[in-house]
C-alpha positions in Angstrom: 62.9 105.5 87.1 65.9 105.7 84.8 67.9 108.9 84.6 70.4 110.1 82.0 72.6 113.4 82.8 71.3 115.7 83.6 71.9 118.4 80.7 71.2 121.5 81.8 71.7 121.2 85.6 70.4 125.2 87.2 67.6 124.0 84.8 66.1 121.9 87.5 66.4 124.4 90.4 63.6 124.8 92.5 62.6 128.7 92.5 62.5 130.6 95.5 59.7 132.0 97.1 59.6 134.2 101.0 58.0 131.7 103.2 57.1 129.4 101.0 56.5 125.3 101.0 59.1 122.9 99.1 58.3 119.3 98.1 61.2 116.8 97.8 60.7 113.3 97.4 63.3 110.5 97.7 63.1 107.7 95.4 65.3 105.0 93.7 67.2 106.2 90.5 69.1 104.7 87.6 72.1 106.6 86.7 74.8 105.9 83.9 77.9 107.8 84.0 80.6 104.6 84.4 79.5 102.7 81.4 76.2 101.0 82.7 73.3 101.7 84.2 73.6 101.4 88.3 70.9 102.0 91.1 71.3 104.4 93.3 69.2 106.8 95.3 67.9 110.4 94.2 66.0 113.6 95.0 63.1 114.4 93.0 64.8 112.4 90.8 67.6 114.0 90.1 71.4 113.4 90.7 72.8 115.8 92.3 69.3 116.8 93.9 67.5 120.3 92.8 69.5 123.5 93.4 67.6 125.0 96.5 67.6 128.7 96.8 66.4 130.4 99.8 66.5 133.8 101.0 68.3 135.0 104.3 65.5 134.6 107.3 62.8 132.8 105.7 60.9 130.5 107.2 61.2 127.6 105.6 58.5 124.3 105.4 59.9 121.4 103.5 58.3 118.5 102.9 60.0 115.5 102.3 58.5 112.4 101.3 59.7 108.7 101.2 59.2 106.3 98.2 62.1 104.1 99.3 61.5 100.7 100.8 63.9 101.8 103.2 64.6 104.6 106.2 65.4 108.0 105.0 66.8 111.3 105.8 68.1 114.7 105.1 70.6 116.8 107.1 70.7 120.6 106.3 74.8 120.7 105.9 76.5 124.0 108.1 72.6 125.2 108.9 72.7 126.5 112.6 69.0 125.5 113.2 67.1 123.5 116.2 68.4 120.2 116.5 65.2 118.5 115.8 65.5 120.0 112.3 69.1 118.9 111.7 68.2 115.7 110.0 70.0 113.2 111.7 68.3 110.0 112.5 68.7 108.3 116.6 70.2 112.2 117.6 67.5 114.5 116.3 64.9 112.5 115.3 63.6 109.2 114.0 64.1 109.3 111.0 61.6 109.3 107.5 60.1 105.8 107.7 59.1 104.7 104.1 55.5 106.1 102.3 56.1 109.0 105.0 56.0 112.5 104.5 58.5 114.7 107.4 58.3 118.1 107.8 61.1 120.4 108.3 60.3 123.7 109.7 62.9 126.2 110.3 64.8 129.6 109.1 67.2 129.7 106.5 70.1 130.2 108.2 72.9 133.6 107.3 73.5 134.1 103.4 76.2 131.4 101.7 76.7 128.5 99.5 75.7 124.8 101.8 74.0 121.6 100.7 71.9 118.8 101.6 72.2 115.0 101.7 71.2 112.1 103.5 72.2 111.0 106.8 70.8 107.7 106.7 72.8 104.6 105.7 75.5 104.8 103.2 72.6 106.7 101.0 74.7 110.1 100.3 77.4 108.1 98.7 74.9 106.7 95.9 73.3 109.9 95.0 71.5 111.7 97.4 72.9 115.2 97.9 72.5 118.7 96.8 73.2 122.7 96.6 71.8 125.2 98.3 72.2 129.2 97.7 71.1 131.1 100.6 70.4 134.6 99.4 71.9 137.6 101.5 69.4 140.4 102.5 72.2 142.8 102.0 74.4 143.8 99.6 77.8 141.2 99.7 81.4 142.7 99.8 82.2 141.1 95.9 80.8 141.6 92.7 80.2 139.1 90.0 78.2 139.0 87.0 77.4 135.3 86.7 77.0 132.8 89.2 77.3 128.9 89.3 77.2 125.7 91.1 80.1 123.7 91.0 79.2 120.2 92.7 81.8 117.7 92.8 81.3 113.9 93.9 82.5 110.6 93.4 80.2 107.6 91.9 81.3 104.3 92.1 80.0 100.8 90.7 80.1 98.8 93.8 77.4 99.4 96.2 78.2 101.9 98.9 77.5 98.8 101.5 79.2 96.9 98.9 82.6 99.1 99.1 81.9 99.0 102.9 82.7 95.5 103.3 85.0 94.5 100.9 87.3 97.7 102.7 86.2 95.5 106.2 87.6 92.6 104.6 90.6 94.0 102.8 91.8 97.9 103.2 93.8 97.9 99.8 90.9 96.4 97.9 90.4 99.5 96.1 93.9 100.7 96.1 94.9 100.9 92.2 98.3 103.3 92.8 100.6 100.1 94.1 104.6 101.1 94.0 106.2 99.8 91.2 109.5 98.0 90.5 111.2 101.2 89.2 110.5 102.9 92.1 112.1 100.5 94.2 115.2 100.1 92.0 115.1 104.6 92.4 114.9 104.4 95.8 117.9 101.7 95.9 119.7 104.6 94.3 119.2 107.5 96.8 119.2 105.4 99.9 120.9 102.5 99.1 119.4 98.8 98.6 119.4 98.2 102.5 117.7 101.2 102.8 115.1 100.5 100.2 114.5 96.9 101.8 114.1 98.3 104.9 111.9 101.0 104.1 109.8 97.9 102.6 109.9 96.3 105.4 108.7 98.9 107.8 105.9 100.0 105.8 104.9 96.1 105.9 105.1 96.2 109.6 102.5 98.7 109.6 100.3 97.0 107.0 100.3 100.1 104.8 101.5 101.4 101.9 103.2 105.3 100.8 99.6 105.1 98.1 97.6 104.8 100.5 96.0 108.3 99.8 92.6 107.4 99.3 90.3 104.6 100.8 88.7 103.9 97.7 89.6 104.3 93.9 87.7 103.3 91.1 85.5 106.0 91.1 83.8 108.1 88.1 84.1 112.0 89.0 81.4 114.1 88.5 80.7 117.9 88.2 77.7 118.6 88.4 76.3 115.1 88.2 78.3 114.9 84.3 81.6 112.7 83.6 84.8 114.1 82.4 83.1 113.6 78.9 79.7 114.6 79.0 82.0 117.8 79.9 79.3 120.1 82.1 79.7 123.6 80.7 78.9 127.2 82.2 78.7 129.7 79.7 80.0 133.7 79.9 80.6 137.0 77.9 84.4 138.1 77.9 85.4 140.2 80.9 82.5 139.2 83.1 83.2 138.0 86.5 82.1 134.4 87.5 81.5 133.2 90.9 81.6 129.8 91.2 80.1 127.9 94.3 82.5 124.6 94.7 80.7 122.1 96.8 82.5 119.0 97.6 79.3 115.9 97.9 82.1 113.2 97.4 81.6 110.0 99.9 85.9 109.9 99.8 87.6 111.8 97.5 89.3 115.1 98.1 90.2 117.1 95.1 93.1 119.5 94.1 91.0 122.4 91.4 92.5 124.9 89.2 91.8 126.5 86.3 94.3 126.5 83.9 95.2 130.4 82.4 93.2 132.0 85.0 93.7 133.1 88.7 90.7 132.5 91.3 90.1 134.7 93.9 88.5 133.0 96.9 85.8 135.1 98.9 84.2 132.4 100.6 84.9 129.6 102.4 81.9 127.0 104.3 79.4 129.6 103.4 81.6 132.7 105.7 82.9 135.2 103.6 86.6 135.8 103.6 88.8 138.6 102.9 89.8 137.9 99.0 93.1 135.8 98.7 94.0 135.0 95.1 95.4 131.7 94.2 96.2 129.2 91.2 94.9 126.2 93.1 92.7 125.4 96.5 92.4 121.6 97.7 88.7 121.4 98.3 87.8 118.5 101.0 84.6 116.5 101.6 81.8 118.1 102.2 83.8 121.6 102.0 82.5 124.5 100.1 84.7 127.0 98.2 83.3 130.2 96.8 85.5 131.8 94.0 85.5 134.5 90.9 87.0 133.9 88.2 87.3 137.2 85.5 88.0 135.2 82.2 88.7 138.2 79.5 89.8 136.1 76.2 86.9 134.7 73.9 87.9 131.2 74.6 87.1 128.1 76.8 89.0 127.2 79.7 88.5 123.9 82.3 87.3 123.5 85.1 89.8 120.6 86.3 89.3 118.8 89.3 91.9 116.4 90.2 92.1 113.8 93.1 94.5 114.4 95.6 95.4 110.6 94.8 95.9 111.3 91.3 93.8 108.6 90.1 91.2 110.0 88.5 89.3 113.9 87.6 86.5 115.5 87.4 86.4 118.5 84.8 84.0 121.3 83.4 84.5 124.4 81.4 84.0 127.4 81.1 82.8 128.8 77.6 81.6 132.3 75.3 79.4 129.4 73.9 78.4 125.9 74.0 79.9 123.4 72.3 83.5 125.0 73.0 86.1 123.2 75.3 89.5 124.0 76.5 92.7 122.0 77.0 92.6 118.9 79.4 96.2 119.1 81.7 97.6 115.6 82.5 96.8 113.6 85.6 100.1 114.4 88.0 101.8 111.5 88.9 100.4 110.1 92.3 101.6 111.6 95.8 103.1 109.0 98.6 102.8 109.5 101.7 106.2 109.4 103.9 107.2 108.7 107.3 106.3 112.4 108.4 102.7 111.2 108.1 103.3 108.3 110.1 104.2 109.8 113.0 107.8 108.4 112.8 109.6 110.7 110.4 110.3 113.7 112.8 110.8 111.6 116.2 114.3 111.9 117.0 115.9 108.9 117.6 113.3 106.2 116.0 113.9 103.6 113.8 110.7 103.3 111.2 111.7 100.0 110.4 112.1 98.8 114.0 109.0 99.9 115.1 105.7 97.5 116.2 102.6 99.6 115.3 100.2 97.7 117.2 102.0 98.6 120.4 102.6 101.6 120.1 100.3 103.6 122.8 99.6 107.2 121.3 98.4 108.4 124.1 101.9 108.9 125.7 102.5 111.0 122.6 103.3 114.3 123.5 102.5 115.5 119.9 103.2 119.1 120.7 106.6 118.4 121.7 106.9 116.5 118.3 106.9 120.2 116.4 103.2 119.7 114.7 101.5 122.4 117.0 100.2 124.7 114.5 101.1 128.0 116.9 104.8 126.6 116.5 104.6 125.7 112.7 102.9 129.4 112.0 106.5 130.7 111.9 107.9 128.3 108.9 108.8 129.6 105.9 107.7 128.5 102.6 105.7 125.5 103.8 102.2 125.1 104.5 101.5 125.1 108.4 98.8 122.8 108.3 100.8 119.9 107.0 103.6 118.1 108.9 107.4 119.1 107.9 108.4 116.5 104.8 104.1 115.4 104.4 103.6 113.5 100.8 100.4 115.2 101.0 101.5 118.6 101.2 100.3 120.6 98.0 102.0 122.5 95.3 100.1 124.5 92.2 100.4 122.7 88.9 101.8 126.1 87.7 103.9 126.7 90.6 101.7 129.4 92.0 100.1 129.8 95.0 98.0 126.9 96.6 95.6 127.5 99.0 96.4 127.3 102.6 94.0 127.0 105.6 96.7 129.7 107.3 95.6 132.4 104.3 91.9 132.8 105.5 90.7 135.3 107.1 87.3 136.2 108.3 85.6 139.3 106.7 83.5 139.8 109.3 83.8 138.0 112.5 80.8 136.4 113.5 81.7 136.1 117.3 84.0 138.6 119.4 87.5 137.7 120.4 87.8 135.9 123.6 89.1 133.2 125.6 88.4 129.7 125.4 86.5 128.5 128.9 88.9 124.8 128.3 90.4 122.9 126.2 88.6 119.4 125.0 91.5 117.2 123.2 90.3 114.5 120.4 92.5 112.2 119.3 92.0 111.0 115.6 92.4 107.4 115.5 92.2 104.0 114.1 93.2 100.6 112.7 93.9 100.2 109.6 94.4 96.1 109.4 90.7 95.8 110.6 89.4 99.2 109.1 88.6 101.0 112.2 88.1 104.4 112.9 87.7 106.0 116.0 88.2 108.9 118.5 90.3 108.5 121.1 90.6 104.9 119.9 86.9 104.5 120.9 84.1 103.9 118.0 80.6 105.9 118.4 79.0 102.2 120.1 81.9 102.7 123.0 81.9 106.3 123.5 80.3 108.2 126.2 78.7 112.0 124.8 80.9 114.5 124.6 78.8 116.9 127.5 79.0 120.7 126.6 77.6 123.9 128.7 75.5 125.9 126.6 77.6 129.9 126.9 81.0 128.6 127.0 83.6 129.0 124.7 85.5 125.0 124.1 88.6 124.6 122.3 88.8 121.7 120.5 92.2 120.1 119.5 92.3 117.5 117.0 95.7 115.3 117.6 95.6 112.9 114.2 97.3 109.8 114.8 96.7 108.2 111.6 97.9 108.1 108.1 94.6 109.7 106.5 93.1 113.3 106.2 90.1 114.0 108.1 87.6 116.2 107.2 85.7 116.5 110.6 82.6 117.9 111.1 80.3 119.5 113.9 76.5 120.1 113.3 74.9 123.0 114.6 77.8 125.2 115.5 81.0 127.1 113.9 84.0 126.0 114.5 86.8 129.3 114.6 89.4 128.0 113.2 93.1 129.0 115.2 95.4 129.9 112.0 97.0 132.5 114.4 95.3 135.6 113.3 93.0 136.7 116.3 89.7 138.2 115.9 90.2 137.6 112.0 90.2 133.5 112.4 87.6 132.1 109.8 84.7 130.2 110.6 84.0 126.7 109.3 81.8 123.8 109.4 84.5 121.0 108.0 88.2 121.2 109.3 90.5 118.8 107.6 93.1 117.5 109.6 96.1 116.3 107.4 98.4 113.3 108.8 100.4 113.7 112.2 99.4 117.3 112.6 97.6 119.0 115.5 94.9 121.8 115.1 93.0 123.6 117.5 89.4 125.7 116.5 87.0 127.2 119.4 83.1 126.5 119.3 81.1 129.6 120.5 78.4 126.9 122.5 75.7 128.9 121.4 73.2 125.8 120.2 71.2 123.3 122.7 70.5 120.2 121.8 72.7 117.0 120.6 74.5 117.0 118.1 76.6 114.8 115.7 80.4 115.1 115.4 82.3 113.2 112.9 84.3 112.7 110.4 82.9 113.1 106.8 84.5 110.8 104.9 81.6 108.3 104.5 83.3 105.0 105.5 85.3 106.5 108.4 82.4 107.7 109.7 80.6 104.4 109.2 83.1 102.8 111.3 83.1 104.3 114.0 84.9 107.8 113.9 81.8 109.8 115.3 80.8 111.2 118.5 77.2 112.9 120.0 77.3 116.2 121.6 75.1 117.2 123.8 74.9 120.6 124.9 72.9 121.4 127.9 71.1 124.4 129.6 70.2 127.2 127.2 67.0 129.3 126.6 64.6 125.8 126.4 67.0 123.4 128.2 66.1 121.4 124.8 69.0 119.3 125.7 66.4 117.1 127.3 65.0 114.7 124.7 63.1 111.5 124.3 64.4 108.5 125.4 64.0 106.5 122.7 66.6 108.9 120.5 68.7 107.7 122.3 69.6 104.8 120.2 72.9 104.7 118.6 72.6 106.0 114.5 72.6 102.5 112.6 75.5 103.4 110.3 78.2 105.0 112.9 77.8 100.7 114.0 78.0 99.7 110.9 80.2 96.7 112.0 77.6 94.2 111.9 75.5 96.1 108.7 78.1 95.4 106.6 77.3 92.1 106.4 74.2 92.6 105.2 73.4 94.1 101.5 72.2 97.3 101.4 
């Protein structure tokens, strides 16, 4: 099957019904939006899959069949739902074995924006993912007139498999943003040329680079399954108010979104509503949804511009009174570099960058607390954003010089869970090697790791320590994390926490789900190599903790060591 953009994408959603049965079927797809035609992997044979919209409670049969020659799946992203529905093949079941039909059975989980996409192999990053709109049963705390999808994702020439292993064999393959001559000969200025050698020199050492934003460049963005041309367009009347359900399906790519000329005003966040914060600009990471209204009042188009935080690309839309109508295009910003801050080195007292032997270096003597990144400390700072380290390259500013989104501004509307201790404390240190592209918890890959055992009642606090140089977007099925942004009761709920470079954040699980679980990070090829736990959370109402056996074998693509010598 050959597909061409999709034109009109809510065109293709599925339409509700209480109770009632939905088909999918997964099936290799052509899809040119680099240039050239390029297989890839779709949903009822659609990139992005069919909008699903369901209503609050129903019960919900899905049937999904397989027309690839190859294992399938599809995890329900943020759903809390029984484990054996989470889609999740070796933790909650076996997987869809091709010419087979699974069936999902299971509510739909509280009112919000979520999506769907396959667990199985590298298959998410070459097309299969979607949106889904659960509808409230009760009236929501905003109003809006119109309502859209927004999904954002990354589509790249190169096999996912393929992109795997040439980032095995070399981490900078797909770095494009190199430092250039004049940059050198600037920073000979400011710190003089010794300093510029040396700060050469000790990036060297540690076999990285200040562009090293992003694992992988080269990338078409999409909206909505359209290019930057092709220009996807969401029509409105003057003065209405548009929500607009942002969905990051990306493999890698985090993006920075605004709308030029008009102010958003974010009332959701990970499908939990949020008390309104108004901003210019929100960085939106993997697998992150952002809901946000938008009341343009003039009778022109504006764009929806999506830039990478690496600057090296965009994805864009627009807004429009009528078809055919676009608004200005801003400029890529020039690229971000990361600094010693996100290395770990730039706020130790007393270190020399350039003196320094990464490979024996033993983080777990770090007493990263002590180092000033504790985000209770950092609350207190004025100006910056908390949730990046003091002097980050990464930290963000509005094109306009508004306000940018900061984790620290949300707050719940409506806490799900009552205030209350956490029972203990589990600490999970982000790690990994860059030379040999590794990525790992507590420097130990899925393959190595024992479960991480919880007791279904308690309250854990998780603390995510991030030792590398990279953002992590990390994810827990089947359970909210509350996120500690210091404001109590009112602490937001999510299902992805990013953790920026060298910076420590805590968030609390309400254990309120048995059965096991996966845990990782959710940018594709980190999570392929190894940064990925299982949970297992025992007791509760069935003791469903106990399961076969034979699931017990590790998920092929959190070992994808040895797969990526192989073609997918």
């Amino acid at each position: 099957m050959k597909l061409r953009i999709l034109s009109i994408f809510l065109a293709f959603a599925i339409t509700p019904a209480f109770g009632a049965t939905y088909d999918l079927e997964v099936g290799p797809v052509t899809l040119d939006v680099s240039g050239r035609d390029i297989g890839g992997f779709a949903i009822n044979g659609q990139v992005p899959a069919p909008l699903l919209r369901f209503t609050e409670g129903e019960d919900l049969t899905i049937n999904v069949t397989n027309t690839l020659a190859v294992d399938t799946s599809i995890h329900w992203h943020g759903f809390v739902l029984p484990f054996e529905q989470d889609g999740v093949p070796g933790m909650s079941f076996d997987g869809i074995k091709p010419g087979e039909t699974f069936t999902y059975r299971f509510k739909a989980p509280k009112a919000g924006t979520y999506w769907y996409h396959s667990h199985s192999g590298l298959q998410e990053g070459a097309g299969m993912y979607g949106p889904i709109i659960i509808e409230p049963n009760a009236r929501e705390p905003f109003r809006y007139d119109r309502d859209y999808v927004v999904v954002l994702s990354d589509w790249h020439e190169d096999s996912p498999m393929q992109v795997f292993r040439n980032l095995k064999r070399s981490p900078d393959h797909y770095n494009g943003i190199q430092r250039t001559v004049g940059e050198f000969f600037r920073d000979a200025s400011d710190m003089g040329l010794g300093g510029a050698i040396d700060d050469r020199l000790a990036w060297g050492e540690m076999r990285m680079m200040p562009s090293d934003i992003s694992d992988v460049q080269g990338y078409t963005y999409l909206m909505n399954g359209m290019n930057a041309g092709q220009n996807w367009t969401g029509l409105f009347e003057p003065g209405e108010r548009v929500r607009l359900r942002f969905i990051n399906a990306s493999a890698m790519t985090f993006f920075d979104v605004r709308i030029p000329g008009l102010e958003m005003t974010v009332v959701q966040a990970d499908a939990n509503n949020v008390q309104p914060v108004t901003v210019d600009e929100f960085r939106i990471a993997v697998a992150e949804t952002y809901d946000v209204i938008v009341r343009p009042r003039d009778d022109k188009a504006v764009t929806i511009f999506a830039e990478t935080m690496a600057r090296d690309g965009f994805a864009r839309g627009t807004l429009a009174p009528r078809m055919g109508m676009e608004g200005e295009v801003p400029e890529l910003r020039d690229p971000p570099r990361l600094t010693m801050a996100d290395m770990d080195h730039g706020s130790m007292d007393g270190m020399d960058p350039a003196g320094m032997d990464p490979a024996g270096m033993d983080h777990s003597t770090m007493d990263h607390a002590a180092m000033g990144h504790d985000m209770s400390a950092m609350m207190s700072g004025e100006g910056d954003d908390p949730f990046y380290a003091p002097g980050s390259g990464l930290e963000p500013d509005a094109a306009n010089g508004g306000k940018f989104l900061s984790l620290a501004d949300l707050r719940a509307q409506d806490p799900l869970y009552d205030e209350r201790p956490y029972d203990r404390e589990i600490k999970l240190r982000l790690t990994g090697n860059m030379e040999r592209y590794m990525w790992s918890i507590n420097d130990k890959k899925l393959s190595e790791a024992e479960p991480i055992r919880l007791k279904y009642g308690e309250r854990v606090r998780f603390t995510f320590i991030n030792e590398t140089m990279m953002a992590h977007p990390m994810h827990l099925h089947g359970m909210w994390k509350i996120v500690d942004v210091g404001a109590g009761k009112w602490n937001p709920l999510k299902h992805v926490l990013t953790v920026p470079p060298n910076v420590t954040i805590s968030a609390d699980v309400e254990v309120d789900a048995p059965g096991q679980w996966a845990f990782h990070c959710h940018l594709m090829y980190h999570m392929a190599a190894g940064m990925f736990r299982k949970v297992i959370v025992e007791g509760g109402p069935d003791n469903t903790a106990m399961i076969d056996p034979e699931l017990e074998k590790l998920w092929g693509m959190a070992n994808a060591d040895a797969a990526a010598k192989a073609h997918h």
